[in-house]
Each structure stands twice: as C-alpha cells, then as structure tokens.
C-alpha positions as CSV (number, residue, x, y, z in Angstrom):
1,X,-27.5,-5.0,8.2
2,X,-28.7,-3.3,5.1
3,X,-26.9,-4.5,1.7
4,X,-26.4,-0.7,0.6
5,X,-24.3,2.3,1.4
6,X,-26.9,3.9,3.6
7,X,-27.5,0.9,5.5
8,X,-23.5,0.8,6.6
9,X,-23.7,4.5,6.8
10,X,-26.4,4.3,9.6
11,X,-24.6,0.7,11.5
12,X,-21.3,3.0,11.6
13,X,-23.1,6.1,13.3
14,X,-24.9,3.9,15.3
15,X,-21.5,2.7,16.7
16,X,-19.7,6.0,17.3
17,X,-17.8,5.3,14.1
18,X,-19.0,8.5,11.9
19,X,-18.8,12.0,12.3
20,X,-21.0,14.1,10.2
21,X,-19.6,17.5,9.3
22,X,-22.2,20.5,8.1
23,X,-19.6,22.8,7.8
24,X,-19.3,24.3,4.2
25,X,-16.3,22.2,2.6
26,X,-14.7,22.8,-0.6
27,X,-14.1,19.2,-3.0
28,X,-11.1,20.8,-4.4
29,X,-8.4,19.7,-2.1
30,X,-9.8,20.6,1.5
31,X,-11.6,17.3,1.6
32,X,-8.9,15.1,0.3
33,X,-6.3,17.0,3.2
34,X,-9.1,16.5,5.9
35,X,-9.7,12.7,5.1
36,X,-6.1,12.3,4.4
37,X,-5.6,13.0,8.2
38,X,-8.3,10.6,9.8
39,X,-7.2,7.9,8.0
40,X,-3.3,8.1,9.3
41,X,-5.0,8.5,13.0
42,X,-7.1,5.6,12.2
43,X,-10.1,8.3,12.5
44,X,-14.1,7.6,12.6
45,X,-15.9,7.7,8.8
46,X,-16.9,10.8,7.6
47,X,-19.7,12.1,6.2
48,X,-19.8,16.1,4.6
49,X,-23.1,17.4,3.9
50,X,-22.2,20.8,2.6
51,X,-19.6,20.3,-0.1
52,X,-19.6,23.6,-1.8
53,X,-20.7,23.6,-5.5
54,X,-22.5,20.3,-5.4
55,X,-25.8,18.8,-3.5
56,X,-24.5,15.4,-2.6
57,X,-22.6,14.5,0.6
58,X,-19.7,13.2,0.0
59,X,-18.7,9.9,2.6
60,X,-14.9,9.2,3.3
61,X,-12.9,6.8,5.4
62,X,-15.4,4.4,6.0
63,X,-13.5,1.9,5.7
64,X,-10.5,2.8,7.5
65,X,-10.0,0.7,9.9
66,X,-10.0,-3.3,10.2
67,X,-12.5,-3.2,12.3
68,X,-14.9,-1.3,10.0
69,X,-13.9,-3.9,7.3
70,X,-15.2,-6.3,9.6
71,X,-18.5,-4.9,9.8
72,X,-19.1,-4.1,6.2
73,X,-18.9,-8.2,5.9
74,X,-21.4,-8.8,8.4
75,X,-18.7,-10.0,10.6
76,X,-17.6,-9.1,14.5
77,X,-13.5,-9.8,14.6
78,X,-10.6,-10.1,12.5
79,X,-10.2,-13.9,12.6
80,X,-13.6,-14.4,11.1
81,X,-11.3,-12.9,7.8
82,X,-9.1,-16.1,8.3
83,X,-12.1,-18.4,7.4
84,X,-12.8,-16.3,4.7
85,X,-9.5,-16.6,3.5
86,X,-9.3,-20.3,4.0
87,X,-13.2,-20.4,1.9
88,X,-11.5,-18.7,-0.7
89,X,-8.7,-20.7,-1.2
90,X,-9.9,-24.1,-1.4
91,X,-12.5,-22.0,-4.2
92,X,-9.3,-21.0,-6.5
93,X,-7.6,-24.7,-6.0
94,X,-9.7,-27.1,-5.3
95,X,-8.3,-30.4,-4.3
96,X,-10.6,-33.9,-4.3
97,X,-11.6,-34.6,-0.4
98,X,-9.8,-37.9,1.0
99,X,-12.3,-37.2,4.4
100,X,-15.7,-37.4,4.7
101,X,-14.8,-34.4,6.7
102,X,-13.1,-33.0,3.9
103,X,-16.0,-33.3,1.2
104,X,-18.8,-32.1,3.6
105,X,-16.3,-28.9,4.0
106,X,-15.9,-28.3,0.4
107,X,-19.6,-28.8,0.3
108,X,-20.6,-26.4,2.6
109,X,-18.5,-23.8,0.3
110,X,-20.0,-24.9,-3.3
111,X,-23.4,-24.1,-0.8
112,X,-22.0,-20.6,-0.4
113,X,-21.1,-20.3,-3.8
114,X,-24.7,-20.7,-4.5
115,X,-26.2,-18.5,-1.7
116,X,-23.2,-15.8,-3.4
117,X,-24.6,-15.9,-7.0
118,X,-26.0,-12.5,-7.9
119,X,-29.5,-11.8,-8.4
120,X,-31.5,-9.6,-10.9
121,X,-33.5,-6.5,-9.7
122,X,-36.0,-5.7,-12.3
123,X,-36.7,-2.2,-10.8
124,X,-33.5,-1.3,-9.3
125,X,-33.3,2.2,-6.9
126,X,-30.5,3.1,-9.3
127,X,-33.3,4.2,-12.3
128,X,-35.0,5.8,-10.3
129,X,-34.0,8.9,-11.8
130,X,-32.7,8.7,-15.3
131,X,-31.0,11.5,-16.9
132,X,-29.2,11.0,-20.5
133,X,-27.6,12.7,-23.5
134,X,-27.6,16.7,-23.2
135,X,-29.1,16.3,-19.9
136,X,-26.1,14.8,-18.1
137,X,-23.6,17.2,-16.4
138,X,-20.9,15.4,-14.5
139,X,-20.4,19.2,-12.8
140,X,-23.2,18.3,-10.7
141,X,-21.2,15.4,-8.9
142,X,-19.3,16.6,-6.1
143,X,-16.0,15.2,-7.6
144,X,-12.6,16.4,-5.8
145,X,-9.5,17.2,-6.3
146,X,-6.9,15.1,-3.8
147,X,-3.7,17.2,-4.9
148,X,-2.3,20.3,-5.7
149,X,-0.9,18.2,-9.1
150,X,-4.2,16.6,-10.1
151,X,-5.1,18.2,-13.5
152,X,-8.9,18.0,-12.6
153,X,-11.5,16.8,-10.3
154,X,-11.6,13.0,-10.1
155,X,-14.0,10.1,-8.9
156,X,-11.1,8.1,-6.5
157,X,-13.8,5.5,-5.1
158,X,-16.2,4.4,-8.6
159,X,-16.5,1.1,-9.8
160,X,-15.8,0.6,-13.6
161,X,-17.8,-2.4,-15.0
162,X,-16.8,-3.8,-18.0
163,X,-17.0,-7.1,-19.8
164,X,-15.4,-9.8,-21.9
165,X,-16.6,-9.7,-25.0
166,X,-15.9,-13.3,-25.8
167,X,-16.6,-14.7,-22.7
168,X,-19.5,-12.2,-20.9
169,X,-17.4,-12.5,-17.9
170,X,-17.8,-9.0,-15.9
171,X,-14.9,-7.5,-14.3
172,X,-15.0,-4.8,-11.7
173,X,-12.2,-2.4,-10.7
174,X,-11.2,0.3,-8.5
175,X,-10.1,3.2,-11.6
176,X,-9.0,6.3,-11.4
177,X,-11.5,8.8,-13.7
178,X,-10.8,12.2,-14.4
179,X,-13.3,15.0,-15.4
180,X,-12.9,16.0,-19.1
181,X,-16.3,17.4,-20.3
182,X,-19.5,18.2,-18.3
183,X,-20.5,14.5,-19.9
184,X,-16.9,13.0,-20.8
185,X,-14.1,11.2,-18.5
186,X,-11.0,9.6,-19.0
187,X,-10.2,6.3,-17.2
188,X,-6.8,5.1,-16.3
189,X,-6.3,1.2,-15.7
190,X,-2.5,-0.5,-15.9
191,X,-1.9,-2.7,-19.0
192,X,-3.1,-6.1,-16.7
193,X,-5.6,-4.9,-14.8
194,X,-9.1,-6.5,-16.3
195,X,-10.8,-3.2,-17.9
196,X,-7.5,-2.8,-19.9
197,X,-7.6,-6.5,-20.9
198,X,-11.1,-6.0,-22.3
199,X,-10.4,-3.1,-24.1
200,X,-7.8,-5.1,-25.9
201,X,-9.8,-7.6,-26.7
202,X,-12.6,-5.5,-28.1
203,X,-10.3,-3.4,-30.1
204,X,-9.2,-6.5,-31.4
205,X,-12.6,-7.5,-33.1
206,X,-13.0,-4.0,-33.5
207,X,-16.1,-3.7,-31.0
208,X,-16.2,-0.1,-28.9
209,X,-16.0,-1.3,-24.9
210,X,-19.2,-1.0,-22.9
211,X,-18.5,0.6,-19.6
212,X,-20.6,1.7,-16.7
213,X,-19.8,3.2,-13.4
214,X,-21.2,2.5,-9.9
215,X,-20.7,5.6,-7.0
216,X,-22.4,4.8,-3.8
217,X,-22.4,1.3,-3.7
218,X,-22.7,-1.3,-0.8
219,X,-18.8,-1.8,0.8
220,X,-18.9,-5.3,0.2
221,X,-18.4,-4.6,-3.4
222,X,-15.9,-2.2,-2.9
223,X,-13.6,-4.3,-1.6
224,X,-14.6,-7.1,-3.8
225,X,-13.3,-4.8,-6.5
226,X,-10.2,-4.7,-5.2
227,X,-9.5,-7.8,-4.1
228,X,-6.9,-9.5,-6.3
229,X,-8.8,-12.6,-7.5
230,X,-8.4,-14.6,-11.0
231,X,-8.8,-12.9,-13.9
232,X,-11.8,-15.4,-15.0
233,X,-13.2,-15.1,-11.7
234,X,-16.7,-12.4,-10.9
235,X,-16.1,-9.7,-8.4
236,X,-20.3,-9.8,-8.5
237,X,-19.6,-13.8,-6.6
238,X,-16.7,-12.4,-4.5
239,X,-18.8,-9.9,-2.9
240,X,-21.5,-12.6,-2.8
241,X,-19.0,-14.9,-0.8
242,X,-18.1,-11.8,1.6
243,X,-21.6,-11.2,2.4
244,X,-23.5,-14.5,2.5
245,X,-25.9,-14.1,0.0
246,X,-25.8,-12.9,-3.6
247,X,-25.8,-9.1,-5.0
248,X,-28.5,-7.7,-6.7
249,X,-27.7,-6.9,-10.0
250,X,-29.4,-4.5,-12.7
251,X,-29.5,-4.3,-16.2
252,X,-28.2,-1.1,-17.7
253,X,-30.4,1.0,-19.9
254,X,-28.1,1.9,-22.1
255,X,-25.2,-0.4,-22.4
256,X,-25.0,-4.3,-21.9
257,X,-24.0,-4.4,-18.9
258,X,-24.9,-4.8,-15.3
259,X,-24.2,-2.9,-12.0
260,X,-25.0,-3.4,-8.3
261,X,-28.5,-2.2,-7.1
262,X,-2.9,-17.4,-1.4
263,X,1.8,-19.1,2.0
264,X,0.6,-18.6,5.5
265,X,-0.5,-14.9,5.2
266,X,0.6,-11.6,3.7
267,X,0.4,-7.8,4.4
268,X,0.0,-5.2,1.8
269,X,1.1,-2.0,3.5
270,X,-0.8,1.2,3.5
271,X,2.2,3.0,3.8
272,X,3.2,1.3,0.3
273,X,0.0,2.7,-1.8
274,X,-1.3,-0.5,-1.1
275,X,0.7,-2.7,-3.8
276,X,4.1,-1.9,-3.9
277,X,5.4,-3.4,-1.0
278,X,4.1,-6.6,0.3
279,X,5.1,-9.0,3.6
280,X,4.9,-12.6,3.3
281,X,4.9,-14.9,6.1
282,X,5.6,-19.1,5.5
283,X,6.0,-21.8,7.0
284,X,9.8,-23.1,5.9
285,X,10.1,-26.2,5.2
286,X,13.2,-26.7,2.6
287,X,15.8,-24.0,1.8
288,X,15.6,-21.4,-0.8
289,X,11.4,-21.8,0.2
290,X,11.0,-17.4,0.5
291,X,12.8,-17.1,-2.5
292,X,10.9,-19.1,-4.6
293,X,7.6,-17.6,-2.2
294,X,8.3,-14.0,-3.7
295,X,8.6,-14.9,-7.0
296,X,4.9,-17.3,-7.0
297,X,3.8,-14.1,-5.4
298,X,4.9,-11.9,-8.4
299,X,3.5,-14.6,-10.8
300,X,-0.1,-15.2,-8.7
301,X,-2.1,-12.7,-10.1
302,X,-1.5,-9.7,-12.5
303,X,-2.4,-7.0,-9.8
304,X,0.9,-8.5,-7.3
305,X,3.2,-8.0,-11.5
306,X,4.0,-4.1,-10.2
307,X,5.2,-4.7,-6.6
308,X,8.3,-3.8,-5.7
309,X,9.3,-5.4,-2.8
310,X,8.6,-8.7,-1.1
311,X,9.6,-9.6,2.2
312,X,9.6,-13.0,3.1
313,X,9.6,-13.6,7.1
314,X,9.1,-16.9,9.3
315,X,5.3,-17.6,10.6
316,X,6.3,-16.4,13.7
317,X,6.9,-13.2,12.3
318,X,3.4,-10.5,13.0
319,X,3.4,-8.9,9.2
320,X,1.4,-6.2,10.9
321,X,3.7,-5.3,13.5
322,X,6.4,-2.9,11.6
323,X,8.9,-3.6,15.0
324,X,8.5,-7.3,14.3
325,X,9.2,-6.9,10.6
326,X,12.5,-5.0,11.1
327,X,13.8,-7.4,13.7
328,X,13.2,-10.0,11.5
329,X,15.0,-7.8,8.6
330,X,18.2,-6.8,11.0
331,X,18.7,-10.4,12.4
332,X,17.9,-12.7,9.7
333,X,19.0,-11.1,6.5
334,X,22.7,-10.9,4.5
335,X,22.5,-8.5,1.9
336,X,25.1,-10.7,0.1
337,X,23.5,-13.8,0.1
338,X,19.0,-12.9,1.1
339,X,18.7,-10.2,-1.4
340,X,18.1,-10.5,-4.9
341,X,16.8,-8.2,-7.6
342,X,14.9,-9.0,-10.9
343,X,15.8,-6.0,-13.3
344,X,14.3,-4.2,-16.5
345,X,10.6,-6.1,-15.4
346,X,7.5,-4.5,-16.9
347,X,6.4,-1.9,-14.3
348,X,3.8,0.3,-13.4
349,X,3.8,3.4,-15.8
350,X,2.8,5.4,-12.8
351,X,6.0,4.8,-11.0
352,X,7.8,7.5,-11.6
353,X,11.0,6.2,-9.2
354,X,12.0,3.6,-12.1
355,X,14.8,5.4,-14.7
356,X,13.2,4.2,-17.6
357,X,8.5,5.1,-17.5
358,X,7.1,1.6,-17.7
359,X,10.0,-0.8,-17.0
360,X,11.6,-1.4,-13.5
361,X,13.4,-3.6,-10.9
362,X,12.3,-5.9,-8.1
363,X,13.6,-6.7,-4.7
364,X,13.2,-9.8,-2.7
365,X,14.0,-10.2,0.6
366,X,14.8,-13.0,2.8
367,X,14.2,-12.5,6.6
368,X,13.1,-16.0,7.3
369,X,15.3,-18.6,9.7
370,X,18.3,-19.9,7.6
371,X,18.7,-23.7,7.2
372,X,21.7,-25.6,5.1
373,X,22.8,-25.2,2.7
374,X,21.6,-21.7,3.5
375,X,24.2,-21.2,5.8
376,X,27.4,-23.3,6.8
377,X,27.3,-22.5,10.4
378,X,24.7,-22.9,12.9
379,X,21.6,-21.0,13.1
380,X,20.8,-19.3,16.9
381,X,17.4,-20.0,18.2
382,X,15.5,-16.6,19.3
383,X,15.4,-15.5,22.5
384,X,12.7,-16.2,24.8
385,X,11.4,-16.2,28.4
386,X,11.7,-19.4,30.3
387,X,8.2,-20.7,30.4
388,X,8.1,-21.8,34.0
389,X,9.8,-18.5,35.2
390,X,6.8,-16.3,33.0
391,X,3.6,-18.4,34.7
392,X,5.6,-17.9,37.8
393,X,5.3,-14.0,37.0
394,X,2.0,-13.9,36.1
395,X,0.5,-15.7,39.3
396,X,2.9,-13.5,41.7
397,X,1.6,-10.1,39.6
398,X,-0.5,-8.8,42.1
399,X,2.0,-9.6,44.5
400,X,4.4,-7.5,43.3
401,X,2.2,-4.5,44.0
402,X,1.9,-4.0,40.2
403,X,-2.2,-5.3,39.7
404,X,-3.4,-2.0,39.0
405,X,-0.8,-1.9,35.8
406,X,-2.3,-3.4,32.9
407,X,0.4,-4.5,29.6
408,X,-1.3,-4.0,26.5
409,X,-0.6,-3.1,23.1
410,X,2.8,-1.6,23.3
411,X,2.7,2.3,22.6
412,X,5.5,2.6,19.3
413,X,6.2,6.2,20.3
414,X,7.6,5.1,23.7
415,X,10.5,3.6,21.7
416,X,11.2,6.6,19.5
417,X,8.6,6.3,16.9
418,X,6.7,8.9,15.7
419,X,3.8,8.0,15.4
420,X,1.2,10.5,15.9
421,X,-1.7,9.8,18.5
C-alpha cells in the first residue's frame, strides 16, 4: 500500500469502505454533524469534494473503525495489534534475555527499530507548491466548524511539529488550532502534552518555538501522534515501527524542523473523548493489585495525568464489551471498600465538570475478583456451563432442528439497549 493519504484513500475505496459525496457541503457545522453520525454507526470513510467556499476535499472517518486501523498499518486482523503491543513494550523496558530465544526476539525488534528510522526526502511532494508571507491565506483551507460554540473554523486533524530545543528531539501531536487571521492561528495543547513542554523550555532560554503543521498525511502518523508514548521517545520511529519501514521526512524551508513527506490490556472509550475514562484488565496476583494498577496508570505517561476514571477488571473481563464491564462493576465492586478518589489533582483545563478550572478529582474502581485480606468471607466462582454438557450441545445442534440458526455477536438492542443500527 502507498505510504501517503491518497494511497489509503484509494485501498479504502477499493474495499467498499468510502463513500464519496459531490454534493455541495458547507465546512461550517454541516460536515462535522454529517461525520459525527457515521462514526457512532461505525459508517464507511468519507470523502466531500464540493465543500462550499474552498477547493480541497475534505476526508473524514477514515479511521473509524478497528478494522480500518488495521489496514492503515499494513495489517489484516486485530490480533496482529497484540504483537505490536508486545514489540512495543519490550522497546520502552527492555529487560537482558536469559534465552537464546529471548535475545534473538529482542533482536528481531532493535532490527525493526532500524527498518523504522525515518528517512530524508530531498525533494519532498510537500514543496511542491510554495506559497509564503502576504501570499498565504489560511481562508483558502476548507477549515470547519464542528459546533454551534466553536468561536471559528478549526483544523481538528493537523499534526503540530515541534522540538526540544536542548535535546533536538521532535514531538508530534494531535492540537486543536483555531483560525485567527487569514495567516495567524492559535494552538491549544494541555500543560503536559510535548508542544506545551517545549514551549516552556524555549521561553526559558528565551528562544521563540519553531512549529510546523502537517494536514493530509499518511494514517500511520496520525495515530503515531496520538499514541501515548515517552516523552523522549519520536513519534517519526513510532509510525516507523507501525509501518515497517521508516517515514520520509523533509526539511522545512522556513523553520528547523522536519515534517512527513503498558497490565494485560486497556480500553480507552470513545464514548469518554477518548481519555477520560479508561478500562484496565490484569492478571491478579496479590490483593490491593487494581488499586495500585490505576494509580501506575495515572503516573505512566502525562497524556493518562487527566483521566478520570479507571476501571480495574479481571483478564477475563472483555474491556470492549460495555455488558461485560458492568457485570463485572455490579458483582465485583463495594462502593465502601473498591472505590477510592484522589481529590484537588491537576486536571484538564478543558473540563469544565470539575468546581474549581484546572484542578479536579479522580476515581478508581475495583471490579476485579476479591482475594484476603480483601474480603473476610469467601469469594463465589462465576457461573459457567458445564463443559461436557456444552460439547454435548454443540454436536446434537443440528439435531435439535436449530442448524439453520447461526449465534453470533449478540445484538445489545435485543436486551434494551439503544443502540442505533
């Protein structure tokens, strides 16, 4: 597949998984509503090519789904993620191999690493067209407006680029920039995130902060930029590691920088504006284990500092599955004794829920299996179906009469959910 946004453009059409629309569209809040929709059905990508005012498409939802995820990482199924995950981790804490086994595995990754590191393009698509100083009117970008509240048009999806000043060491995040001027915008970034850090440290030494911005870029990147990773860590080598092989990279032409030519698992809800809430699922092995699981989770990496809830469940427990979740809530959990709340923490500035802007509670909570001292009396196994008396079942199904009836995925509404269809 093509490293670039056309190239996942064309894989997702050629999969049934985009829908262009040539109706005329208007960026200020009709697009946002429209795209707002697919993504809560779990829609195809979309791609508008008459937004009204502007001469540039405009692509949304493309990676709405798991499965498109999948393919923007040149990869064919969800558990290809796990190995991913598992490459990763050993990455951020390596441990010395005691195997054979075990050092030709880390091998194999340090190989990776290699294969990931980015690349230079001296003549980069992105120059192509160079427009600067008087020139340059932002107006011409079809920027939208998502709500009726926003104070102007935005860019929801750039990639701000910025450096450390001491250490040269890019970061790349996923900022909110509004419109100011037809060649001025205002970024907001949280106090930890890694463009706020550099700013810090360049106001510090009294240096301005180089930034560029990226629009159109290859998905990879995208969600290398918001992947929580290590504050000295390169999103440019993350997206390498997604991919395979390295990113090409290109010099700016008019600031020094350069832009694109972990427990058992843990669920970040959409639902939750992706960070607020987050499900954890270990593998207990000593009491008190989820407590001391949510707090390493608030402590891991700045992005995880402004979540607000943590939910701690057994490994048994799907994190995906909100049914699962709340079982595990409504049968494991004492208020009194698996719920406990840090108070007056620094908090996102943005959540307006907290009493006092900028400072706000946490809440942990423990859904796992109790073991003592946890509790004093004993702990009920779950329910399950005898194992000889299921196979039994399943050999006799046709038998029944009931072959033609096939038990999938289990619809939610059918149990009073609303979930729309």
């Amino acid at each position: 597949m093509a490293r670039d946004l056309r190239g996942f453009i064309k894989l997702l059409e050629e999969k049934g998984q985009l829908k262009r629309i040539s109706a005329p569209v208007d960026p200020d809040l009709e697009i946002a509503e429209i795209a707002n929709r697919m993504l809560q059905k779990g829609g195809p990508g979309l791609l508008f090519e008459n937004v009204k005012g502007a001469s540039f498409p405009v692509a949304v939802n493309l990676l709405g789904t798991v499965e498109r995820i999948c393919w923007a990482m040149n990869m064919q199924h969800p558990l290809e993620l796990e190995e991913l995950g598992k490459k990763l981790a050993m990455l951020q804490q390596p441990k010395p191999p005691k195997k054979i086994a075990q050092a030709v595995e880390f091998g194999k990754v340090l190989f990776d690493v290699l294969k990931a590191k980015p690349g230079r393009d001296f003549f980069p698509a992105c120059q192509q067209v160079v427009i600067q100083g008087d020139e340059l009117d932002l107006n011409k970008l079809p920027l939208i407006r998502p709500y009726s509240g926003d104070a102007g048009k935005i860019i929801t999806l750039g990639l701000v680029i910025t450096k450390n000043c001491e250490t040269g060491t890019p970061n790349v995040g996923v900022y909110r920039l509004q419109l100011q001027s037809k060649n001025t915008m205002t970024v907001h970034w949280l106090s930890v995130r890694g463009g706020a850090r550099h700013l810090r440290k360049a106001a510090e030494r009294g240096k301005k902060l180089e930034i560029a911005i990226a629009l159109g870029v290859d998905p990879l990147i995208i969600m290398a930029a918001a992947t929580p990773i290590p504050v000295d860590l390169s999103e440019w080598l993350f997206a390498g590691l997604y991919g395979g092989s390295g990113v090409q990279l290109a010099k700016c032409k008019t600031v020094d920088l350069e832009v694109p030519a972990e427990i058992v698992d843990f669920f970040l809800p959409m639902e939750a504006l992706s960070y607020k809430a987050a499900i954890i699922s270990i593998d207990k092995a000593y009491p008190g284990q989820a407590r001391r699981a949510a707090l390493a989770f608030w402590s891991a990496l700045p992005q995880f500092t402004y979540t607000k809830f943590v939910i701690v469940v057994d490994k048994t427990i799907n994190i995906r599955d909100p049914r699962q979740v709340v079982w595990a809530i409504s049968s494991k959990v004492d208020p009194s004794r698996d719920v406990f709340i840090l108070p007056n923490t620094p908090f996102d500035t943005l959540d307006f829920a907290s009493e006092k802007i900028g400072l706000g509670g946490r809440m942990g909570i423990d859904a796992t299996t109790k073991i003592p001292p946890e509790t004093e009396h004993e702990w009920g196994d779950s329910l399950e179906s005898d194992p000889e008396t299921a196979a039994m079942v399943d050999r006799r199904w046709a038998e029944y009469g009931l072959a033609e009836l096939q038990l999938g995925e289990v619809d939610p509404n059918l149990f009073g959910y609303d979930f729309k269809q």
